[in-house]
N, C-alpha and C positions, 0 to 999 in steps of 0.2 A: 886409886885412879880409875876413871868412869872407862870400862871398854866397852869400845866400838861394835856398834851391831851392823856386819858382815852381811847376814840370810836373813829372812822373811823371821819374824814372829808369832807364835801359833795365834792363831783368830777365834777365840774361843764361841762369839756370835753370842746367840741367848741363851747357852746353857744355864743353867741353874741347879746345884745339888738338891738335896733329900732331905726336905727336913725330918728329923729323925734319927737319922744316921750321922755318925761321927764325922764329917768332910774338914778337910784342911787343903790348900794349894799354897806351891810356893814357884818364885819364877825368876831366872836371872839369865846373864850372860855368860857361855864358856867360852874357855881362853880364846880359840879362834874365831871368838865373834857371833858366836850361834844362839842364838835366845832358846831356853828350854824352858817349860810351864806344866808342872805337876802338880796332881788331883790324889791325894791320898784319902782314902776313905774307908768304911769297915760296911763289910756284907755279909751274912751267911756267917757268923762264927769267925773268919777273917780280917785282917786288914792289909790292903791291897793297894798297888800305886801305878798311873798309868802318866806317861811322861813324855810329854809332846815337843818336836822339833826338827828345823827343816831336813827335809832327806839332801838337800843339792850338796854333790861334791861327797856323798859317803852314802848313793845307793846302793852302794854293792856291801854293806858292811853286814859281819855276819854276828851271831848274839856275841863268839868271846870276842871279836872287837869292839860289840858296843859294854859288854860290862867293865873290859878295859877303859874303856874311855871314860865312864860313869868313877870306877874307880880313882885313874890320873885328872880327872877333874875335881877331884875329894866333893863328889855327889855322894857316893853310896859305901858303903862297906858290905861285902858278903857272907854270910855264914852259909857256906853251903854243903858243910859238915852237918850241923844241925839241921838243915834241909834235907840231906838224903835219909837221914838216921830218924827224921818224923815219918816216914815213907814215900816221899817221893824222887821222882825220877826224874832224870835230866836235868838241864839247865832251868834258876830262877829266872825265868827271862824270855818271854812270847814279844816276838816281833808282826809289825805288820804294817804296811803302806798305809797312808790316811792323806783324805784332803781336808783341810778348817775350811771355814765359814768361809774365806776371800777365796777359796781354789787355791791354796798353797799349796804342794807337795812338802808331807810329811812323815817322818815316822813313830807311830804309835808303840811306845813302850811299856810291858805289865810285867808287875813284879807285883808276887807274895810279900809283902813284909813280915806279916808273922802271924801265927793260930796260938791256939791251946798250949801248944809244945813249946814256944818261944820266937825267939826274933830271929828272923832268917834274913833282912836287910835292915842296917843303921842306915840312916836319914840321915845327911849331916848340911843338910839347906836349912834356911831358915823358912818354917812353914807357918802359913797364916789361917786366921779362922772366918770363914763367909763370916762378915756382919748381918746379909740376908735372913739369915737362920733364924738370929738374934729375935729379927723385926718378924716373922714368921711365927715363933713360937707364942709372941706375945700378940698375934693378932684377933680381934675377938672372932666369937662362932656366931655363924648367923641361922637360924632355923630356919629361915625365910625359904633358904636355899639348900635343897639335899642332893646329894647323889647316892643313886641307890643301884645296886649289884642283884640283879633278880636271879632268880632258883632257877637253875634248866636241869634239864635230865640228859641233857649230850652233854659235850666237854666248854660249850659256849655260855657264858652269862650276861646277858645283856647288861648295857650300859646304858643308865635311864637319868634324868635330869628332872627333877620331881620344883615345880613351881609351888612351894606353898607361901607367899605374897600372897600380898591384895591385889598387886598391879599385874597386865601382863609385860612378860619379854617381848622386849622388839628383836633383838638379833642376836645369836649366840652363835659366838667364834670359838669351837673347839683348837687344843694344842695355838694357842695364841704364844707369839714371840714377848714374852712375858718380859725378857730384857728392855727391851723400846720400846715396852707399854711403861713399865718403870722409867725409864727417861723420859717420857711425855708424852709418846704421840699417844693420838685419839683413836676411837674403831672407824672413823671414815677413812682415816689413812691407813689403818692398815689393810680395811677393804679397800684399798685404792694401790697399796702393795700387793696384793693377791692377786691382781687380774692378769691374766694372763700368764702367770706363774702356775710350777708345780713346788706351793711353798710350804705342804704339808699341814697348812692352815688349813679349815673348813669353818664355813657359814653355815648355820641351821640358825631356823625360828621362823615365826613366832611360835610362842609359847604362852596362851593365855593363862591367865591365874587360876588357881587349885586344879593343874593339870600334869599332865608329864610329856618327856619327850624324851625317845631313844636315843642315844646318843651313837657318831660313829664307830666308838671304841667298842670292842667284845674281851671280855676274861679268860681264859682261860685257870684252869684250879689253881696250877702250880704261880702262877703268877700274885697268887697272895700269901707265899712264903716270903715276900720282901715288901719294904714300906712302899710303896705307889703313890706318886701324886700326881696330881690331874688337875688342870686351871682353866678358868672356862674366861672369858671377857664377854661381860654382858652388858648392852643397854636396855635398858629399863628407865620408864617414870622421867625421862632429860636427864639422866645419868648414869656414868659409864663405874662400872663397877669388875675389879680383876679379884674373881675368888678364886680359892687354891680347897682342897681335898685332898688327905691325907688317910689313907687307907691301909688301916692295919693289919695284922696278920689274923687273915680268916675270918674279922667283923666280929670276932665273939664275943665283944658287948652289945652290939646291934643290930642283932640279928631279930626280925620283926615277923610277924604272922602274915601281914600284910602294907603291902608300900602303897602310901598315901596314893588314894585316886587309881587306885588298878586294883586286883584282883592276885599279883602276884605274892608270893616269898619271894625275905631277900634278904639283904642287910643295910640299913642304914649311915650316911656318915654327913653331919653335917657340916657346912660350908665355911671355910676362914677368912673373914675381909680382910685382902692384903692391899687392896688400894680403891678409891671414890673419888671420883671428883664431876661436877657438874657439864653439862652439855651446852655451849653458847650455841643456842639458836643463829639462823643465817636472815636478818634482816630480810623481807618481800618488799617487792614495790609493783 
């Protein structure tokens, strides 16, 4: 029997995992009606699960009533025998207020599932695999387009967008809502979503050909201990093009003397077409 959704539903918006990394989510209804939606994934040695649902009617709840509740919902099983005995402390189980994408009120739930030592939470939802990933892994490299991590001597590394085309960029939209560019809309709409908004989107360009251009993002070292990805939406040539950049640990296969068209060190990574499609001109009269 279908039950009844009660509370809001977490709004997940444009996230998008890692390709790279092992991601699965799974998502249902508990008994009193409350939609929960969990992200399990592997970082650092780890796998880890963070499990989103509304707070209304249980803001007061503290971690052993939410692991209770996780348990009498047959969500989770705990080993927290084997959790303390790998060496840690306290409860498997970080709480923390959250708003999704519509202004929901939520709460944000993290749990270790398990390291090196074993499994310290059983799953027992049915978890699914991004199909995204799939389409991701298999998407071609385009040399056309690099993004390159230049050498500093402080703790900052610049973020550079290396034009190697024949043509130039018209407009480049850093951290672009990659969700709703994936369902269709075009970059005038979402420069046309951007105005007046603080939507975390950013416009740069042009960028003419055999040229580079900074980008707004900076690195930090430690920040290339984990997969990084970065997606730029570009128009170019009457056509709007969404690449992605996947940035491995430390660049140590491409790491270069010199990045195209500058003078710096740095490291190389070239670009994944994850979506093309052409630009309808606006009739003149």
């Amino acid at each position: 029997m279908q039950r009844k959704v009660r509370y809001p539903k977490y709004d997940i918006g444009d996230f998008l995992p890692s390709p790279g990394e092992d991601w699965f989510w799974g998502e249902g209804i508990l008994s009193d009606g409350r939609p929960y939606r969990a992200e399990v994934y592997y970082q650092g040695g780890g796998i880890y699960m963070e499990l989103y649902m509304s707070s209304r009617d249980i803001e007061n709840f503290t971690v052993e009533q939410f692991k209770e509740y996780m348990i009498s919902e047959q969500l989770l099983e705990f080993y927290d025998n084997l959790y303390r005995e790998s060496g840690f402390n306290g409860d498997n189980l970080e709480i923390a207020p959250k708003e999704d994408a519509s202004g929901n009120a939520m709460w944000n739930l993290k749990f270790i599932i398990g390291d090196e030592d074993g499994t310290y939470v059983r799953i027992l939802f049915k978890r699914n695999h991004y199909d995204y990933l799939n389409e991701v892994n298999k998407a071609p490299e385009l040399e056309e387009y690099l993004l390159a991590i230049g050498e500093a001597y402080n703790t900052l590394h610049p973020c550079i967008l290396v034009n190697n085309s024949d043509f130039d960029i018209e407009i480049v939209i850093s951290r672009p809502p990659v969700g709703k560019i994936l369902g269709g809309i075009g970059i005038d709409e979402v420069i046309k979503n951007m105005q007046g908004k603080d939507s975390g989107h950013f416009i740069q360009g042009p960028v003419p050909l055999e040229t580079t251009m900074n980008l707004i993002d900076t690195y930090f070292d430690w920040e290339f201990d984990f997969n990084n990805k970065k997606y730029l939406f570009l128009k170019t040539q009457n056509k709007e093009l969404l690449i992605g950049f996947f940035l491995n640990k430390w660049f140590t296969c491409c790491e270069v003397k010199e990045i195209p068209f500058t003078d710096l060190k740095g490291w190389l990574c070239p670009a994944k077409l994850i979506m093309e499609r052409g630009v309808v001109k606006k009739a003149t009269h």
